[in-house]
C-alpha positions in Angstrom: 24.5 87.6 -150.1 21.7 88.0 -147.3 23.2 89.2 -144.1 21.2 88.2 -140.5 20.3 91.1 -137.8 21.0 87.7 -135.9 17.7 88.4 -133.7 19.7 91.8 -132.8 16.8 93.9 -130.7 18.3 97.5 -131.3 21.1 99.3 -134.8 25.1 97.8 -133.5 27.7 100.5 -133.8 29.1 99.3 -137.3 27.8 97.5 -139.7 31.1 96.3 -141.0 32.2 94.6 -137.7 28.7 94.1 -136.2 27.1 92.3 -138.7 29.0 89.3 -139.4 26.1 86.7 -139.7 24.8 85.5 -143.5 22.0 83.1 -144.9 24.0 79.3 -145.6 22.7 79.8 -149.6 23.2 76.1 -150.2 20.3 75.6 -147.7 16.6 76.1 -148.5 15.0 78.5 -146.5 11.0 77.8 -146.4 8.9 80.6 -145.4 5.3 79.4 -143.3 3.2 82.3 -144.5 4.0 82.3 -148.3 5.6 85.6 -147.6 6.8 86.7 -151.5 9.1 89.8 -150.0 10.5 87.2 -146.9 10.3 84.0 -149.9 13.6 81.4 -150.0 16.2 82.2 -152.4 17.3 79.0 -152.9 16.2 78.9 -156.7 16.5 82.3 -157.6 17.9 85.5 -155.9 18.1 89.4 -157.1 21.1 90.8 -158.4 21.5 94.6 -158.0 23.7 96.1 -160.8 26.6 98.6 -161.0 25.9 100.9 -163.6 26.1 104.7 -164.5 22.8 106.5 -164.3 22.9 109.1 -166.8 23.1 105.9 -169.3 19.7 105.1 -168.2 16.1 107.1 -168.0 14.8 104.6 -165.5 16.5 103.0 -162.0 13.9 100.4 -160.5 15.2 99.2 -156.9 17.6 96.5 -158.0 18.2 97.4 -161.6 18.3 100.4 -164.3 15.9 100.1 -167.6 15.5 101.8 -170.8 18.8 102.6 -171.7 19.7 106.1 -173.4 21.3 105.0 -176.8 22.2 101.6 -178.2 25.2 99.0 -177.3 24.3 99.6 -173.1 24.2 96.8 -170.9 24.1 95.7 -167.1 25.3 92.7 -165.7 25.3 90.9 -162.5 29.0 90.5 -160.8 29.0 86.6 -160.3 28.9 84.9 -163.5 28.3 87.6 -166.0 24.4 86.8 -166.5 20.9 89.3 -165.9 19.0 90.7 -163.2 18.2 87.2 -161.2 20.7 84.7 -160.4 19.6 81.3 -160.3 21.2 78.6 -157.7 23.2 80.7 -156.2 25.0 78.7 -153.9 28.4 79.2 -151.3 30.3 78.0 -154.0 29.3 80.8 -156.2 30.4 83.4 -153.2 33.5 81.7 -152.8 34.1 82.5 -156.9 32.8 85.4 -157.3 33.8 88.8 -158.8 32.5 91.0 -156.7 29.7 90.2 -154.3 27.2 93.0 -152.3 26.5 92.2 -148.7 22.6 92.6 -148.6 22.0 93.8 -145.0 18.3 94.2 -145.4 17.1 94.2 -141.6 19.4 95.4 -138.9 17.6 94.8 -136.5 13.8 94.1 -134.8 13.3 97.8 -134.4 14.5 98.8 -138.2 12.1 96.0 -139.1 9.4 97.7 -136.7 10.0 101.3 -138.4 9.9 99.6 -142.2 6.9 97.3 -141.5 5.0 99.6 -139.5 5.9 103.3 -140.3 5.2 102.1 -144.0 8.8 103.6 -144.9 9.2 101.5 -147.9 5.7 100.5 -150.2 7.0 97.4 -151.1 6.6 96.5 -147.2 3.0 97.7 -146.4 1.7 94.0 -146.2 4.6 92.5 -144.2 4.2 91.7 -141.0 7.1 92.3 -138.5 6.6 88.9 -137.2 7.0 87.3 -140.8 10.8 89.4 -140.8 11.7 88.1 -137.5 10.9 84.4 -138.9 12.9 85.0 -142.3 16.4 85.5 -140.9 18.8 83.0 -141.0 22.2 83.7 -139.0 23.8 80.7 -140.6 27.4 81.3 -141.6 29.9 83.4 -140.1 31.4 85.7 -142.8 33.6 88.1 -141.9 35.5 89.0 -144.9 34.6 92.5 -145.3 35.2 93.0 -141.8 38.8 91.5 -141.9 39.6 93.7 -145.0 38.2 96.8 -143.6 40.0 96.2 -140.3 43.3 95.4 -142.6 42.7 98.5 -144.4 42.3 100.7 -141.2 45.8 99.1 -140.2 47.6 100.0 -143.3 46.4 103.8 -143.0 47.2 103.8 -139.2 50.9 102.7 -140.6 51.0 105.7 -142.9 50.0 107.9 -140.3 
């Protein structure tokens, strides 16, 4: 699931209770500049994969390749299928597995350091403007807060 920044100017203090805003994924989300990194997911979306790495001789950003030995697999967590999901929708986050919380800006000024500091290759051509317009603060999800607050309860109890 794609998490917003939510037009956030500077980093908030958690990332489990701060960032709370997600993309609606039944809704399109056209970008103007035919931005491929800042595209709409509506049709197709990554998957990053849970795997061990000594199984593997090769981890690319969302998923491992050439597997060491025979009978090795990866699978995405939502229905059990490969690398990209297709039509992933809310009804598909309300179902599944286990879902990853994608929180790929954090802010204007993270998006300033990757766009313009060249941190990452894969963002040399973005434009910090073309970020900005790709976020989506949609839905209010705040499931991994309320567990991690519920969790912080329980070992406050025991203490």
């Amino acid at each position: 699931m794609f998490f917003s920044f939510n037009n956030r100017q500077f980093d908030g203090n958690d990332i489990i209770d701060d960032y709370t805003y997600r993309w609606n994924h039944d809704k399109k989300h056209p970008h103007p500049n035919n931005d491929n990194k800042n595209r709409c997911r509506y049709d197709k979306i990554e998957c990053k994969a849970i795997f061990k790495m000594a199984k593997f001789k090769i981890i690319n950003i969302h998923t491992p390749t050439h597997p060491v030995g025979s009978n090795i697999n990866y699978r995405e967590s939502v229905n059990n299928t490969a690398y990209f999901f297709n039509n992933f929708r809310e009804k598909d986050i309300k179902n599944g597995l286990m879902l990853c919380n994608h929180y790929r800006f954090s802010s204007i000024d993270k998006i300033k350091q990757k766009c313009t500091k060249l941190v990452f290759n894969n963002y040399k051509t973005v434009s910090v403007q073309n970020c900005i317009l790709s976020d989506y603060p949609e839905v209010v999800d705040e499931t991994l807060k309320n567990k991690w607050n519920g969790l912080k309860k329980q070992i406050k109890s025991l203490n």
